[in-house]
C-alpha positions as CSV (number, residue, x, y, z in Angstrom):
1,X,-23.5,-2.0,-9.5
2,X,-26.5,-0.5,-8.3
3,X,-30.0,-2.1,-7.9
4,X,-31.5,0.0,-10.1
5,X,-29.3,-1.2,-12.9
6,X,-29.8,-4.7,-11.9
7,X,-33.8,-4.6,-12.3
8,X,-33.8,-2.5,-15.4
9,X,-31.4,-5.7,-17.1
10,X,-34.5,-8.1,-15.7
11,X,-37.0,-5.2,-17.1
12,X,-35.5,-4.8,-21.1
13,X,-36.1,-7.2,-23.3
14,X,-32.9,-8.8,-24.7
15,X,-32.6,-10.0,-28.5
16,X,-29.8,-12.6,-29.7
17,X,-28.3,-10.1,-32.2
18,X,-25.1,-10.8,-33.6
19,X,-24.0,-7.1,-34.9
20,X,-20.9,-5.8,-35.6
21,X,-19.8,-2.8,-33.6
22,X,-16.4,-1.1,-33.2
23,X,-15.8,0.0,-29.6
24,X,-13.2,2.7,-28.2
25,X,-12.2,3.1,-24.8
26,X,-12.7,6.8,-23.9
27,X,-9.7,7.1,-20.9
28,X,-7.4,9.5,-20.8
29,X,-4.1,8.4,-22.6
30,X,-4.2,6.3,-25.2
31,X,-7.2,5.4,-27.0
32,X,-8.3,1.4,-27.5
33,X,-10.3,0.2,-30.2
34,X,-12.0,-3.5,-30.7
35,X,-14.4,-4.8,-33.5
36,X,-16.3,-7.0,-31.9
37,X,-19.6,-8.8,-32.3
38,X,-22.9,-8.5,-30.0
39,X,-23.8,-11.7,-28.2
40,X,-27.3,-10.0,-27.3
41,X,-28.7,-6.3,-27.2
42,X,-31.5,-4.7,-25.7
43,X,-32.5,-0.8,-25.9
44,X,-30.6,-0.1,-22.9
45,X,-26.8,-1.7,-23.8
46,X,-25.3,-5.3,-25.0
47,X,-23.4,-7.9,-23.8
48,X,-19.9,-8.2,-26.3
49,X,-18.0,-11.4,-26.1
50,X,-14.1,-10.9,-25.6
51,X,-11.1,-12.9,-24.5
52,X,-10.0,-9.7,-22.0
53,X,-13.2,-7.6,-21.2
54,X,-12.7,-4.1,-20.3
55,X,-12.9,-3.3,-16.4
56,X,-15.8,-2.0,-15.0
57,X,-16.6,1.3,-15.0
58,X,-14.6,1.9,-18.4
59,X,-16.3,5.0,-20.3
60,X,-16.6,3.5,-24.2
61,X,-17.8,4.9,-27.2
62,X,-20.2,2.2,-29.6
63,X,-20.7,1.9,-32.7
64,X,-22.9,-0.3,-33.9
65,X,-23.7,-1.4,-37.4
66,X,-27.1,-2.9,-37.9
67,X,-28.1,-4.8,-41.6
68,X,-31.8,-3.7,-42.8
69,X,-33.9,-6.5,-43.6
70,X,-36.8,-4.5,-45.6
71,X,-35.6,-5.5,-49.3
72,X,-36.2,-1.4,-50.5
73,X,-34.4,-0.2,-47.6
74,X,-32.0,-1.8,-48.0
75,X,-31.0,-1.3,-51.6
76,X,-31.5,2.6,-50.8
77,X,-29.3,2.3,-47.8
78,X,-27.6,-0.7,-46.8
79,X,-27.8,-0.6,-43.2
80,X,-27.8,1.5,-40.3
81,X,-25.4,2.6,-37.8
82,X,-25.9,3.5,-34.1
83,X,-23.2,5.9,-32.3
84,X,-23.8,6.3,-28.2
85,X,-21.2,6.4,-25.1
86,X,-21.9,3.9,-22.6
87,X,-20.0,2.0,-19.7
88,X,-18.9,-1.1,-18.9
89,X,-21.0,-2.7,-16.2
90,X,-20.4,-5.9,-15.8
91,X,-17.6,-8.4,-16.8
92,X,-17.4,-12.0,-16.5
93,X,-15.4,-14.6,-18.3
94,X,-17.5,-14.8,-21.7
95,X,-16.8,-10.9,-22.0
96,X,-18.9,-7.3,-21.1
97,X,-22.0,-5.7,-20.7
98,X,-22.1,-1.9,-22.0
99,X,-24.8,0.3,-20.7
100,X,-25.6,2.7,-23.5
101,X,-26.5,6.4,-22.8
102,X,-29.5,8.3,-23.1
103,X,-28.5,9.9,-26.0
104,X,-27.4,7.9,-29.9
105,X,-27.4,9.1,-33.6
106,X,-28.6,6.5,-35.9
107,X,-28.1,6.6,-39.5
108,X,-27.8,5.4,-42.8
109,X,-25.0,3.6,-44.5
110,X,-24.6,3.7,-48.2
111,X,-24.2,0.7,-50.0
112,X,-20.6,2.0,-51.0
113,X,-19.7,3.1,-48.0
114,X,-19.7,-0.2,-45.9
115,X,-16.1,0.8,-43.8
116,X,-16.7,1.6,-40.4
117,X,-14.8,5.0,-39.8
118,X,-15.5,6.9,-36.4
C-alpha cells in the first residue's frame, strides 16, 4: 500500500479490543458474510483474525458491536453498533486489516434487540 497508509497505522493509536463485528464482502456476485472478533482497533480500521483473510483490496461492509461500560447506559441501551465500508489492506497469516471509511453511523442497541441484522 501506499506510504501514507503506512504512517497513519504508526500515527493511530491501537486499543486491544476484542468486539464482535459481522463483515460482508461488497464484490459483485455473491455476497460473503463472517462474524468475527477484533484483535485490535483504532479510529481508522482493525485488524480481524481469520483462518482465510480476504485479499487485499476487497471492498467490505463492518459492523461492529461495541458493549457500554457506563452502568446507566447500559441498562437504557445495551450497547452500541458501528456501520462503515472499509477495505482490506493488509493480510498476513494471523488474518486482515480493514481500513474504515470517512463516513459510520453509530447507534444504539436495545437490550432486546441483541441480534445483529444488517
Amino acid at each position: 500500500m501506499t506510504q501514507e497508509i503506512s504512517s497513519e497505522r504508526r500515527e493511530l493509536e491501537r486499543f486491544s479490543v476484542n468486539a464482535f463485528a459481522v463483515v460482508e464482502t461488497l464484490s459483485p456476485g455473491e455476497a460473503k458474510v463472517f462474524e468475527l472478533h477484533t484483535r485490535d482497533i483504532s479510529s481508522n480500521g482493525a485488524f480481524f483474525p481469520m483462518d482465510v483473510p480476504l485479499p487485499a483490496g476487497e471492498k467490505v461492509k463492518v459492523t461492529l458491536f461495541l458493549s457500554i461500560s457506563a452502568q446507566e447506559l447500559q441498562l437504557a441501551f445495551g450497547g452500541a453498533k458501528i456501520a462503515t465500508e472499509g477495505e482490506v489492506v493488509r493480510t498476513d497469516p494471523q488474518g486482515m486489516a480493514v481500513m474504515f471509511a470517512k463516513h459510520s453511523t453509530m447507534s444504539p442497541l436495545a437490550n432486546s434487540a441483541r441480534d445483529v441484522t444488517r
